[in-house]
C-alpha positions in Angstrom: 2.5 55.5 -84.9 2.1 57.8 -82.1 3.4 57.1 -78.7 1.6 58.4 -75.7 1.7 57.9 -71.6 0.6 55.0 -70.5 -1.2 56.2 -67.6 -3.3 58.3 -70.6 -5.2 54.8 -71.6 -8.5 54.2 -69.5 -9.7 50.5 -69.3 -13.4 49.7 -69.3 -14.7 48.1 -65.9 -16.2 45.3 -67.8 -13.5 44.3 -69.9 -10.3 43.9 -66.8 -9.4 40.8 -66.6 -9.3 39.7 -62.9 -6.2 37.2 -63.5 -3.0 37.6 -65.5 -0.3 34.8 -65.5 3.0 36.1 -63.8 5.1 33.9 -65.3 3.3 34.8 -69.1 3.7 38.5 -68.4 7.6 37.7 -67.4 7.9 35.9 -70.5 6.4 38.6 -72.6 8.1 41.4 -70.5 11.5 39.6 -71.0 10.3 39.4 -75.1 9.3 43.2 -75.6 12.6 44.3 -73.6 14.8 41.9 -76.4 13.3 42.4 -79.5 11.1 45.6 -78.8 6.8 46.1 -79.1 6.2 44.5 -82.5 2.9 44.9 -82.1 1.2 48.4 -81.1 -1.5 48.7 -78.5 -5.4 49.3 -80.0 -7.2 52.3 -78.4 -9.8 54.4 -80.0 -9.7 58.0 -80.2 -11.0 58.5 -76.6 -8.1 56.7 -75.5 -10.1 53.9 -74.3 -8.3 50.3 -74.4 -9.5 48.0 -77.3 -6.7 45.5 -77.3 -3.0 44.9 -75.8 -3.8 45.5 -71.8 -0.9 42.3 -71.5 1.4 44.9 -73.7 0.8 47.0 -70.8 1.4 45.5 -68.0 4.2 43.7 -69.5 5.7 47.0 -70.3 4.9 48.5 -67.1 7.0 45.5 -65.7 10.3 47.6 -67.4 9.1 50.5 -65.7 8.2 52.2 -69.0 6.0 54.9 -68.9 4.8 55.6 -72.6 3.6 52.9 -75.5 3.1 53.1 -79.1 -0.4 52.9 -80.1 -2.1 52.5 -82.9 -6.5 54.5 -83.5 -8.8 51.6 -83.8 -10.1 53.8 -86.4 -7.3 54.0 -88.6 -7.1 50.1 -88.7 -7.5 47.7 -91.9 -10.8 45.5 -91.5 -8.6 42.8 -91.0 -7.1 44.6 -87.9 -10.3 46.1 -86.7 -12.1 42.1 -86.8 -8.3 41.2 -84.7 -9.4 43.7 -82.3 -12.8 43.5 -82.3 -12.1 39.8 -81.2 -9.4 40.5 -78.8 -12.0 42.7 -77.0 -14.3 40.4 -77.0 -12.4 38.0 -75.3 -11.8 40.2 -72.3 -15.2 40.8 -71.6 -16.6 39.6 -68.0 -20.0 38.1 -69.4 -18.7 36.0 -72.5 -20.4 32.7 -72.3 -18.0 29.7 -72.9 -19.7 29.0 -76.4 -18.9 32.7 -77.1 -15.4 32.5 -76.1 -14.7 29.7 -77.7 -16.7 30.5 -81.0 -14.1 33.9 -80.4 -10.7 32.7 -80.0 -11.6 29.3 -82.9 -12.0 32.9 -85.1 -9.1 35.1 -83.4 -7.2 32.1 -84.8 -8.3 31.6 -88.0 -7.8 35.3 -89.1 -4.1 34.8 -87.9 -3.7 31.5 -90.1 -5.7 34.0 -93.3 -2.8 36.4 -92.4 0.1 34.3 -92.0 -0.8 30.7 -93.6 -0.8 27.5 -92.0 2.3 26.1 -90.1 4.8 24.2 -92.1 6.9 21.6 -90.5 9.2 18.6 -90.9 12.0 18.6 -93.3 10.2 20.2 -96.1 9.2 23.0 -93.7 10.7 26.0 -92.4 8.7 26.7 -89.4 6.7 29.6 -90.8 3.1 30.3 -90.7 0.8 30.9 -87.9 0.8 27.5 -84.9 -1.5 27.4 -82.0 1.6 28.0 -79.8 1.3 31.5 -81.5 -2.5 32.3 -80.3 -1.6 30.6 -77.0 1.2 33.3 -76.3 -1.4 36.1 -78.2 -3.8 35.5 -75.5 -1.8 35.0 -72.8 -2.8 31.4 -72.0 -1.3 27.9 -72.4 -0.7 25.9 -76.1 -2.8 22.9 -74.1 -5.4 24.9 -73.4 -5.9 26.6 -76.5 -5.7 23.3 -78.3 -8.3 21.8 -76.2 -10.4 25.3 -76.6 -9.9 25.4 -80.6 -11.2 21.5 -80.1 -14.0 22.0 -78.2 -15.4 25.0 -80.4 -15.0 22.6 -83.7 -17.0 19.7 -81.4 -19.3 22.9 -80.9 -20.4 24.2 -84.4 -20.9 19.5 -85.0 -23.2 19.6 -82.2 -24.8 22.5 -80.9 -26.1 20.7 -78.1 -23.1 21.0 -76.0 -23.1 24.3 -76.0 -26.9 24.2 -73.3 -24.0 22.9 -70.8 -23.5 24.6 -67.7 -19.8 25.2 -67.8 -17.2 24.8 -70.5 -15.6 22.1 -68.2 -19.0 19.9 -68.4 -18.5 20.8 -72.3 -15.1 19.6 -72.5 -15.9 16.3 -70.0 -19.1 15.5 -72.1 -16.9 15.7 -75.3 -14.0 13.7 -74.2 -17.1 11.0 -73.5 -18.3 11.1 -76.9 -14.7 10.8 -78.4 -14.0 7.6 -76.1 -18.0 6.3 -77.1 -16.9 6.7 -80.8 -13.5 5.2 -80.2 -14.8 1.7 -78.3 -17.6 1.5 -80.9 -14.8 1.6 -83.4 -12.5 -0.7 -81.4 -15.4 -3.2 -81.3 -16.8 -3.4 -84.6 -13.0 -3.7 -86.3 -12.7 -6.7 -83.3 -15.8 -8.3 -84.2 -14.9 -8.3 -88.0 -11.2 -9.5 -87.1 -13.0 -12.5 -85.2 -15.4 -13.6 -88.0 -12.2 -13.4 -90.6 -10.3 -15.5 -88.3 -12.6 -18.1 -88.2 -13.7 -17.7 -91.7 -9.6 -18.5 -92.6 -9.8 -22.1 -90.9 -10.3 -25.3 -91.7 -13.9 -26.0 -91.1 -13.3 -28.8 -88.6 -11.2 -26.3 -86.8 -13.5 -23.3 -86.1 -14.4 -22.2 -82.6 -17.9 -20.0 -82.2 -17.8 -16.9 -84.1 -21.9 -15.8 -83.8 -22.4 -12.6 -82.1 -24.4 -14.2 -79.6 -23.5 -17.4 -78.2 -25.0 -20.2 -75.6 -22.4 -22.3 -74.2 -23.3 -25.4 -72.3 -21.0 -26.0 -69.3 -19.8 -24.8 -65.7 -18.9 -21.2 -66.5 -15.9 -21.8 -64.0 -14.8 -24.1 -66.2 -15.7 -22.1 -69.5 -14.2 -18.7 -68.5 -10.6 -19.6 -68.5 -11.0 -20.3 -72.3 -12.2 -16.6 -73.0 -9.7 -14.3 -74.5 -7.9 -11.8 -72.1 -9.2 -8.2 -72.0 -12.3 -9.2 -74.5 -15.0 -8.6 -72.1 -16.4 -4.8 -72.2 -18.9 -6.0 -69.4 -20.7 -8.7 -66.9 -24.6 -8.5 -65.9 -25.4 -11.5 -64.2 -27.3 -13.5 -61.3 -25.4 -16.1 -59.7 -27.5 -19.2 -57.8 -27.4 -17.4 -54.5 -29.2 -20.5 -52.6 -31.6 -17.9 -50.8 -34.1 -20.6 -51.7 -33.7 -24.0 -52.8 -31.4 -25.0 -56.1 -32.1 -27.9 -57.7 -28.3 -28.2 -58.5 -26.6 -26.6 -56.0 -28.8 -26.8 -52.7 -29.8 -24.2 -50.5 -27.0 -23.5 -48.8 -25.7 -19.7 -49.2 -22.3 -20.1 -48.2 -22.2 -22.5 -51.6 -23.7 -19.4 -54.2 -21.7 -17.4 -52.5 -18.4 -19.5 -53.3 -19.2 -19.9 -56.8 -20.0 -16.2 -57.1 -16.6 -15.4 -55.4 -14.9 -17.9 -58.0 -16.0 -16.7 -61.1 -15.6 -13.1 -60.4 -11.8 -14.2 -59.7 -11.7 -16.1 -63.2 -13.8 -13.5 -65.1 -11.3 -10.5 -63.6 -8.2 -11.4 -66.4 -11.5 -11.3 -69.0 -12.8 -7.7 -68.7 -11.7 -4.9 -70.4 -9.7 -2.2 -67.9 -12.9 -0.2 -66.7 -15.4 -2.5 -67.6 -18.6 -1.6 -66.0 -20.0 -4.7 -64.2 -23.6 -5.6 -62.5 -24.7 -8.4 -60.3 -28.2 -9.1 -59.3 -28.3 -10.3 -55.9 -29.8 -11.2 -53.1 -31.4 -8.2 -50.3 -30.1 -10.5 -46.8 -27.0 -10.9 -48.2 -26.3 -7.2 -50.0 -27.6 -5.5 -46.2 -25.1 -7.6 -44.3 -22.2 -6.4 -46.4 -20.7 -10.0 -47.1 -21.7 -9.1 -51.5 -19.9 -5.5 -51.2 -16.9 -7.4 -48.8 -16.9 -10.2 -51.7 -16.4 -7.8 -54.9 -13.9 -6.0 -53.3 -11.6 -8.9 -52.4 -11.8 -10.2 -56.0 -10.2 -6.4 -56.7 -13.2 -4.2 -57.9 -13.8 -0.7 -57.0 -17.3 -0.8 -56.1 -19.8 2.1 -56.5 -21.2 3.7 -53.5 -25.0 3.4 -55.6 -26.5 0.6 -56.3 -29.3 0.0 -59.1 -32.8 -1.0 -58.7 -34.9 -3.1 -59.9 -38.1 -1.5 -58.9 -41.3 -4.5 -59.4 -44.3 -3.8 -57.7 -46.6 -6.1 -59.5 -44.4 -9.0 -58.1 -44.3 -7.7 -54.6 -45.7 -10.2 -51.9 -45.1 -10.9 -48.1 -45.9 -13.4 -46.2 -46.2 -11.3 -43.1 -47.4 -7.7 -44.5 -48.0 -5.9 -41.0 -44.6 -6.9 -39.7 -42.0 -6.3 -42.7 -42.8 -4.5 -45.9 -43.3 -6.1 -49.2 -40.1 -7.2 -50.8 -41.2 -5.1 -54.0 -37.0 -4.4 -55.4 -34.0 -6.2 -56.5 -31.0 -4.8 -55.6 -28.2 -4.8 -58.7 -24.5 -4.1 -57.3 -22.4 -1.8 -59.5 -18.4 -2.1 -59.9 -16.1 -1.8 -62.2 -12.8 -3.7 -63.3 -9.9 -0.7 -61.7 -11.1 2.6 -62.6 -14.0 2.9 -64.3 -15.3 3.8 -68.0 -18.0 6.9 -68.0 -22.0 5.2 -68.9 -22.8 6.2 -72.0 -25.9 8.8 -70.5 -26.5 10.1 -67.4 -29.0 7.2 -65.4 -30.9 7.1 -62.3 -30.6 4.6 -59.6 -34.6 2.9 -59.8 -35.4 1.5 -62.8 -38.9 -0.1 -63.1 -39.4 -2.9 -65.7 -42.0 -5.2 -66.2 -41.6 -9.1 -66.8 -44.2 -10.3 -69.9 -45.3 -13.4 -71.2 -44.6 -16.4 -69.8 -41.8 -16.7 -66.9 -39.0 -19.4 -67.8 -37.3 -19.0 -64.9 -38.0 -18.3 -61.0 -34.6 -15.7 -61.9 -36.1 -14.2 -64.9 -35.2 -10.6 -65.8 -37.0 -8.5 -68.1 -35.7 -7.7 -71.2 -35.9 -4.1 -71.2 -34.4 -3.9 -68.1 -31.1 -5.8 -69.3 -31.1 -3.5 -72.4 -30.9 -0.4 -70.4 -28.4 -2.1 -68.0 -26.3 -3.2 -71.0 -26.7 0.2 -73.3 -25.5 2.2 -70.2 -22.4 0.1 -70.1 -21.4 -0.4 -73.4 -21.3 0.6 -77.3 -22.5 -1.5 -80.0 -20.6 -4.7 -80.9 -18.9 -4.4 -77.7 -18.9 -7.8 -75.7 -21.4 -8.9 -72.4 -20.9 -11.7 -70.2 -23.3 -13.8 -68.3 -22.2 -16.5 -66.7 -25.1 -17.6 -65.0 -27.7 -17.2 -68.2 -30.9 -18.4 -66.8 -33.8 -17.7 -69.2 -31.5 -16.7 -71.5 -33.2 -13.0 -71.8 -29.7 -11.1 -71.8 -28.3 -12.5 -75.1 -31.6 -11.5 -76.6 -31.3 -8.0 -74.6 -27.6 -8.0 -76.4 -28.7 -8.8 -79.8 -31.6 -5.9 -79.5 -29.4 -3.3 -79.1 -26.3 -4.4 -81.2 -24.0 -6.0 -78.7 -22.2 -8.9 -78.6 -22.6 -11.5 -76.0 -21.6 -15.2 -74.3 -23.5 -16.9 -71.8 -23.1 -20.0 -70.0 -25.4 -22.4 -68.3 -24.3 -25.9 -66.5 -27.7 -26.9 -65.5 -29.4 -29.2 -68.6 -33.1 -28.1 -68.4 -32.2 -24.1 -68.2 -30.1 -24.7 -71.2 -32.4 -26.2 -73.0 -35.6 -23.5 -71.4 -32.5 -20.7 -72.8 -31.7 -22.1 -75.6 -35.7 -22.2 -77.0 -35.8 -19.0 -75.8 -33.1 -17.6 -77.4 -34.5 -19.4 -80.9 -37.7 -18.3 -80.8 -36.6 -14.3 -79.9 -33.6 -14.1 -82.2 -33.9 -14.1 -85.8 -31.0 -14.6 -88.0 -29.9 -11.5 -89.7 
């Protein structure tokens, strides 16, 4: 292999790289001064740099002068495709499915060269690792990993790849490997559950339907809930803006009982759990809700959702306060929370149909996109305050599971219909 001066090799503007690891080139410096160049530097016969500028300026680090080179020409196909790649990889406008699609290839041909990496006791450490293309190209075995990752998760689903940056690639597939994980978590929960229940004596078995109505005060009923079993809460607690049959109208009493069972539920939820409360406007623009949630140890969003209803809107003085035409829905999450499962806007406009059950009622749609965004199927929803009953029909529709609870006898009874007449057994 000839040897010629360094300074002879001509780099093409758009294939410098604008940013070399020091501590790589040491590394690589300190390897080629040890055990000598192994491998040879690619030009072509104009002298023009193919692959190796690291080799380079590694070697230039020794303060040699001259390299031995090998004519891109002259090269087996399986060397010229190594080059060819190696190229590539330098090249300024290389999109990130490009580069990835590039070095998942660059590593392959090494593994068709070398074989794949043995290890353990039967191995002897040969064969080509990803710690191998990581030092080949200069970058770190992490990296590389999570590169060779991402370009499998590419050729699965090309859609990734319409992305602006490989980072919103990478963060989008991390999502869908979590999304996939939880839904796995949950169905092998809910199957554990119905086994368990299945095993007992038949005067001993709790509730194991996928969606249940419990009759009660939920501050009573919540304690009994498993630790960590909750994936989310949607609710709208008796707020006593207007008169309560049961509880008054007194809103420093719905906002007690609110402030109670987010304590009690807290244990409940899964870490991350993405939470939603309906609530009332007077109280949400005074701050005491967004106080409340955060003294019961929530992280609160700095958005809120919502509930955009025009047909409903009314005022009883429309020239000196506009109509009251929303419902504001305030968004935590239990500690740090879990990504939604799509991208969402703030206003969501949902219609109530048919007849209304309950001065509270919530449209059905509008709990389904709530729940979907918050959880996976078979995953578990908590209302405490059930009302109508329309979010454990909401949960069945879209494959969740779900408990709600309701102390006063008539809504029980008005959820309990509901619930009948809108759920079908499976």
């Amino acid at each position: 292999m000839p040897i010629i001066p360094i300074a002879q090799i001509q780099v093409k503007p758009e294939r410098i790289r604008k940013h070399f690891d020091q501590k790589s080139l040491d590394e690589l410096s300190e390897s080629i001064r040890t055990t000598g160049l192994i491998e040879p530097v690619i030009i072509n016969r104009e002298n023009f740099l193919v692959a190796g500028e690291r080799r380079i300026r590694a070697c230039q680090l020794l303060g040699w002068t001259e390299i031995r080179v090998d004519y891109y020409e002259s090269l087996d196909p399986w060397m010229q495709e190594v080059a060819e790649l190696d190229e590539n990889l330098h090249r300024d406008a290389l999109s990130y499915p490009e580069e990835l699609a590039a070095k998942k290839r660059l590593h392959s041909k090494y593994i068709e060269k070398y074989g794949e990496p043995k290890s353990g006791r039967a191995g002897d450490g040969t064969g080509w690792k990803v710690k191998d293309t990581a030092e080949r190209l200069g970058i770190s075995a992490g990296a590389i990993c999570e590169d060779l990752q991402l370009a499998d998760a590419l050729e699965a689903d090309p859609s990734l790849g319409i992305l602006k940056s490989k980072t919103a690639a990478k963060n989008a597939f991390k999502r869908s490997l979590e999304l996939k994980g939880r839904t796995l978590l949950a169905a092998m929960t809910k199957q554990s559950k119905a086994k368990i229940e299945k095993a007992k004596p038949e005067q001993e078995r709790g509730e194991s339907a996928a969606i249940q109505l419990r009759r009660g005060d939920c501050l009573q009923l919540i304690p009994f809930l498993d630790d960590a079993s909750v994936s989310c809460l949607c609710t709208d607690p008796p707020w006593q803006v207007e008169y309560d049959s049961k509880f008054g109208s007194d809103p420093e009493t719905g906002l007690e009982i609110t402030q109670k069972m987010l304590m009690r539920v807290k244990p409940k939820l899964q870490p991350g759990a993405l939470c939603y409360l309906f609530c009332a406007t007077k109280h949400l623009i005074t701050g005491r809700i967004y106080k409340m949630v955060q003294e019961c140890g929530y992280r609160v969003f700095d958005v809120i959702f919502i509930w955009y209803k025009p047909t409903v809107a009314h005022s009883s003085h429309p020239y000196l306060k506009p109509s009251n035409d929303y419902e504001p829905v305030v968004f935590f999450s239990n500690g740090d929370p879990r990504p939604m499962s799509t991208p969402a806007y703030a206003v969501l406009e949902h219609k109530n149909t048919g007849y209304k059950l309950h001065p509270a009622q919530k449209p059905v749609s509008l709990l389904e996109r709530l729940i979907s965004l918050a959880t996976v199927k078979d995953e578990l929803i908590l209302d405490p305050f059930v009302g109508s009953g329309n979010l454990l029909i909401a949960a069945h529709n879209t494959g969740r599971r779900a408990i709600g609870m309701e102390s006063d006898e008539k809504n029980y009874t008005i959820a309990d219909s509901n619930i009948t007449l809108n759920i079908k057994e499976d």
